[in-house]
N, C-alpha and C positions, 0 to 999 in steps of 0.2 A: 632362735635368731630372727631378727628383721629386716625381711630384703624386700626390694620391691623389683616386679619383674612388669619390662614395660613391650609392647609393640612396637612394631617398627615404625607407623605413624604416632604415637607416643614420643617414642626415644626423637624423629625429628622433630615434635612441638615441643620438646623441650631442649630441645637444643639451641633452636628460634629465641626462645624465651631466653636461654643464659645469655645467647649473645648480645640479646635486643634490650631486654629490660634492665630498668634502674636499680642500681643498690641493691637492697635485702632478696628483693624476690628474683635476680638473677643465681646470686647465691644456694637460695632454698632449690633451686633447678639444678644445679650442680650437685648439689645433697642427692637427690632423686637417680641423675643420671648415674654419681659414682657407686648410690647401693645397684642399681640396676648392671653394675660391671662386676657387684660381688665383694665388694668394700661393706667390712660391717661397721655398725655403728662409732664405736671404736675409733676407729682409724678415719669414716669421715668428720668426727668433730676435732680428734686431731688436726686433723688439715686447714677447718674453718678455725679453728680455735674457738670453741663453744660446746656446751655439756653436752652429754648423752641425752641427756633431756629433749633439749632443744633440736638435733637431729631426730626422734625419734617422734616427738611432734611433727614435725612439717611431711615425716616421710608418711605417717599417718594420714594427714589432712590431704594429703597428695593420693591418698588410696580411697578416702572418702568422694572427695571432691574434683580430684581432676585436678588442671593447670589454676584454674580460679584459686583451688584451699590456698595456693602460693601466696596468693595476695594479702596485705594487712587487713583486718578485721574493722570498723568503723569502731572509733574511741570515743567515749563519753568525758565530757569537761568541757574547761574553756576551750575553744578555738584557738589557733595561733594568733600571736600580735599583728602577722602580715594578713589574714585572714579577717580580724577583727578590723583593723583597718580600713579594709577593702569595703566592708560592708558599712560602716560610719561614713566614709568620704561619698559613696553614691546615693547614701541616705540624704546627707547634705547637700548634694548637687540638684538631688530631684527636687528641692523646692526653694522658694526665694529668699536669698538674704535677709529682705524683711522681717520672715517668719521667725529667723534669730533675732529678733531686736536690730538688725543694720540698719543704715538707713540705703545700701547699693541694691540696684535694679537685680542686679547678677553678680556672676561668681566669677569673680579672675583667681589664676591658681595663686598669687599674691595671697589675695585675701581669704582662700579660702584652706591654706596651709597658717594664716596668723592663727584663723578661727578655731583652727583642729585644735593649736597647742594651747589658748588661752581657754578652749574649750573644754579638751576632751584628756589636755596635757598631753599627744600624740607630736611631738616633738620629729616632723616630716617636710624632708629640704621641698623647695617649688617643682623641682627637678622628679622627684618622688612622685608627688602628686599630679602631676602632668603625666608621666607614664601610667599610673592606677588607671586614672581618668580616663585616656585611652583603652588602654585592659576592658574598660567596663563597657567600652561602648562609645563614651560622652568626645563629641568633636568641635572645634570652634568655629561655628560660625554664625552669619551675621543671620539676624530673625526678617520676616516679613511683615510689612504692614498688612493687617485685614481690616476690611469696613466691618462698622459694627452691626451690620447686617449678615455677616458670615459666622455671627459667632453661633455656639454650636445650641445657647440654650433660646435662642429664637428660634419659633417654627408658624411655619403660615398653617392653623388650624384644617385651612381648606386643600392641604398638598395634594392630598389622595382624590380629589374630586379633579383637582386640575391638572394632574400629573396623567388620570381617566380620561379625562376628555381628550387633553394631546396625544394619547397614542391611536385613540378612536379617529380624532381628524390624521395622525398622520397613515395610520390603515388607508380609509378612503380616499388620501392622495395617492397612496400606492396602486390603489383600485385606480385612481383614475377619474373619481367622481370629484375631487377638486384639487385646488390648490393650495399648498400649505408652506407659505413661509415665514421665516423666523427674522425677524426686525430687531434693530438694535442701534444705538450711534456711540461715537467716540469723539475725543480729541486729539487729536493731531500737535503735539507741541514743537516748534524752531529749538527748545532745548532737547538736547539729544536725549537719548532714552540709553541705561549703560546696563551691557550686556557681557556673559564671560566670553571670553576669546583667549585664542592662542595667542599667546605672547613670548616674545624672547627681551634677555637685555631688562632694561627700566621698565617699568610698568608705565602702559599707553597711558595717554594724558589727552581726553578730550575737551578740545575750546567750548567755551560756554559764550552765547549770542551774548550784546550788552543788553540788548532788552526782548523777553520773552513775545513769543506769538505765538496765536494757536490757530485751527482748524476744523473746524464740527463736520465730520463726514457721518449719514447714514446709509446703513448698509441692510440688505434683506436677502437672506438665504433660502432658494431655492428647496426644499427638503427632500425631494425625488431627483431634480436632475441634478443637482448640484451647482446650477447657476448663481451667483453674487450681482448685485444690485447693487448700484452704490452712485451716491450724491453726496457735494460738500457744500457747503454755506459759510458766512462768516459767523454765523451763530447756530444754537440750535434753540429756537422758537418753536410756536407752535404750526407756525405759518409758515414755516419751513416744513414741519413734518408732513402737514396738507399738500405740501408742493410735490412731495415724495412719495405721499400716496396716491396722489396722482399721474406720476409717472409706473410705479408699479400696475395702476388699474390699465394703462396705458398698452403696460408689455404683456401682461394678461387680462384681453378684451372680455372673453368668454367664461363663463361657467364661473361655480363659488371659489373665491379668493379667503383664504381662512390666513388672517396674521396673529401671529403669535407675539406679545407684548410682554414686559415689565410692567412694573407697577408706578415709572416715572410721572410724573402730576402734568408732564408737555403730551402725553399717551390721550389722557382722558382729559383733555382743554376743551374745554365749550365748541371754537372753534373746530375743531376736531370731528366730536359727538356729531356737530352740525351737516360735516360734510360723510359722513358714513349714515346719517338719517338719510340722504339725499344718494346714497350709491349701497343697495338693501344689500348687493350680493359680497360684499364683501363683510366679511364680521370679525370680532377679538378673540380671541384666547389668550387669555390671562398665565402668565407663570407665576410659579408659588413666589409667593414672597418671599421675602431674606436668600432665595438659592437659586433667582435668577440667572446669576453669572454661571452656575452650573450648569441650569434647565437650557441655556441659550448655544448652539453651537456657530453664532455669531463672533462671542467671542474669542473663540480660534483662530479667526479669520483675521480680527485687530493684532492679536500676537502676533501673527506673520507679517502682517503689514506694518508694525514698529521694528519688528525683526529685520525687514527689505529694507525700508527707507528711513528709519529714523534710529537705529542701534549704533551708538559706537561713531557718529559723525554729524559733523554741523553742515549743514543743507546752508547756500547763502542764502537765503530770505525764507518765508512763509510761501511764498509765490512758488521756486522752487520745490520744494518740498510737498508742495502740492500736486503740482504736477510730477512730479515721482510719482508718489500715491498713485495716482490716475495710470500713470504707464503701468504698475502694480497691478491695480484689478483689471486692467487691457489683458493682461497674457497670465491671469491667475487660472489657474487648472479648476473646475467644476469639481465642490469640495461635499458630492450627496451626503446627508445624515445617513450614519451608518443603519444598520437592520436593529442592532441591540441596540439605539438610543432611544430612551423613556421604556428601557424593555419591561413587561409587568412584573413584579418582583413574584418569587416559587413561593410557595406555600411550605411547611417543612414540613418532612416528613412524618 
């Protein structure tokens, strides 16, 4: 006779198990628990309505393996419809329309339930495919613009030599033997800059100026204490940026002055070169090309400052708006590069 005799933390994981689990292998728990009360084979397929057989299997596999034999076995064949599906619609999603012959940028669940049926004959409401779609991951929303400076298969040959040198000058600032700040400018536009926000009710609606203005403010970040610099112009020239580094030689009289630069063509102006011929102690450091805006902890500094004064509202003029700005970096908190920024990347193990 075949009984199976269980312990008393046994008899409660399976108990667990007939309550908790799905379909079949609540069942096969059941099987276990009633030979385990002394029910022969017999009498528990009577009960399930299934052979001797089939009781006598699982009470086995349950003495092999534990609570796991309960479980179904992995099956060899097709996959299910809803399974095949799943894997066809993210297949499709992951690349562009185009690449079927379309002529659309991207995938609306529209078109990309015509395509399945005309495709693959998967005959799937929009309603379907929008649920999968989610299931899988994929969510709707809107992309970013990148310059084509950030894409990923540009790299400045020279990164590691100048990514070297900036953590070198910025050591020595920490030492104390100079000054290292990080330069940079922006624009300032009268059309608002739109931002998320909490909203109730209609979705905000912000006015747009009738005619655009703008603002060149630069800015130069302290790398040890955390001070901000900052000047505006009605342009950015080059003769603006001499007037700027003038006023920074200005706030730091003494000792080497190390700036840190992009690679913008108003950086390296004749003009320029002229007036750092004639002022030795201050010198460039170059950041890598195309990953600037990364290498730059500058511009954190602009996000907040469109964050403050220009998100989500129209300023009446350029004038105004300006003078925002200005009240902005008056009472801006000292923003030091942190310890781990340009940190040297580990060797692996």
């Amino acid at each position: 006779m075949l009984y199976v005799t269980l312990t008393q933390e046994q008899r409660a994981e399976l108990i667990a198990v007939s309550q908790r689990a799905v379909g079949r292998v609540a069942l096969r728990a059941q099987m276990v628990l009633l030979s385990d009360r002394g029910h022969r084979v017999p009498a528990i397929a009577a009960v399930h309505g299934c052979g001797h057989d089939v009781v006598r299997a699982w009470l086995h596999r349950y003495r092999a393996q534990g609570v796991a034999g309960l479980q179904d076995l992995p099956r060899c064949g097709r996959p299910p419809k809803e399974r095949l599906a799943d894997h066809i619609i993210d297949a499709q999603a992951s690349q562009s329309p185009r690449c079927a012959g379309l002529v659309q940028g991207c995938w609306t669940v529209a078109l990309l339930a015509a395509f399945l049926a005309a495709r693959f004959g998967l005959a799937l409401s929009a309603t379907t495919v929008r649920r999968r779609l989610k299931a899988g991951g994929w969510r709707w929303r809107r992309p970013r613009l990148a310059p084509a400076s950030a894409l990923p298969q540009k790299r400045d040959p020279d990164t590691a030599g100048k990514e070297a040198a900036l953590r070198a000058a910025l050591r020595a600032a920490r030492r104390g033997a100079c000054r290292l700040l990080f330069l940079d400018e922006c624009d300032l536009h009268l059309l608002p800059v739109l931002r998320s926000c909490w909203q109730q009710g209609p979705r905000l609606r912000v006015p747009t100026p009738g005619t655009n203005a703008k603002r060149a403010f630069f800015g130069a970040l302290d790398a040890t204490s955390g001070a901000f610099h900052s000047a505006d112009f009605d342009r950015k020239l080059a003769a603006h940026f001499v007037a700027f580094l003038r006023r920074l030689a200005a706030a730091y009289p003494a000792g080497p002055l190390v700036l840190a630069l992009d690679n913008v063509r108003m950086h390296d102006a004749k003009l320029v070169r002229a007036w750092l011929a004639v002022n030795p102690r201050v010198s460039i450091l170059w950041l890598p090309k195309y990953a600037a805006h990364d290498a730059n902890p500058v511009e954190r500094i602009w996000g907040l400052l469109k964050a403050a004064v220009a998100a989500n509202r129209l300023a009446g003029n350029i004038a105004a708006l300006t003078s925002a700005a200005q009240r902005f970096f008056a009472a801006l908190a000292p923003h030091p590069v942190p310890p781990t920024f340009l940190e040297e990347p580990q060797e692996a193990a």
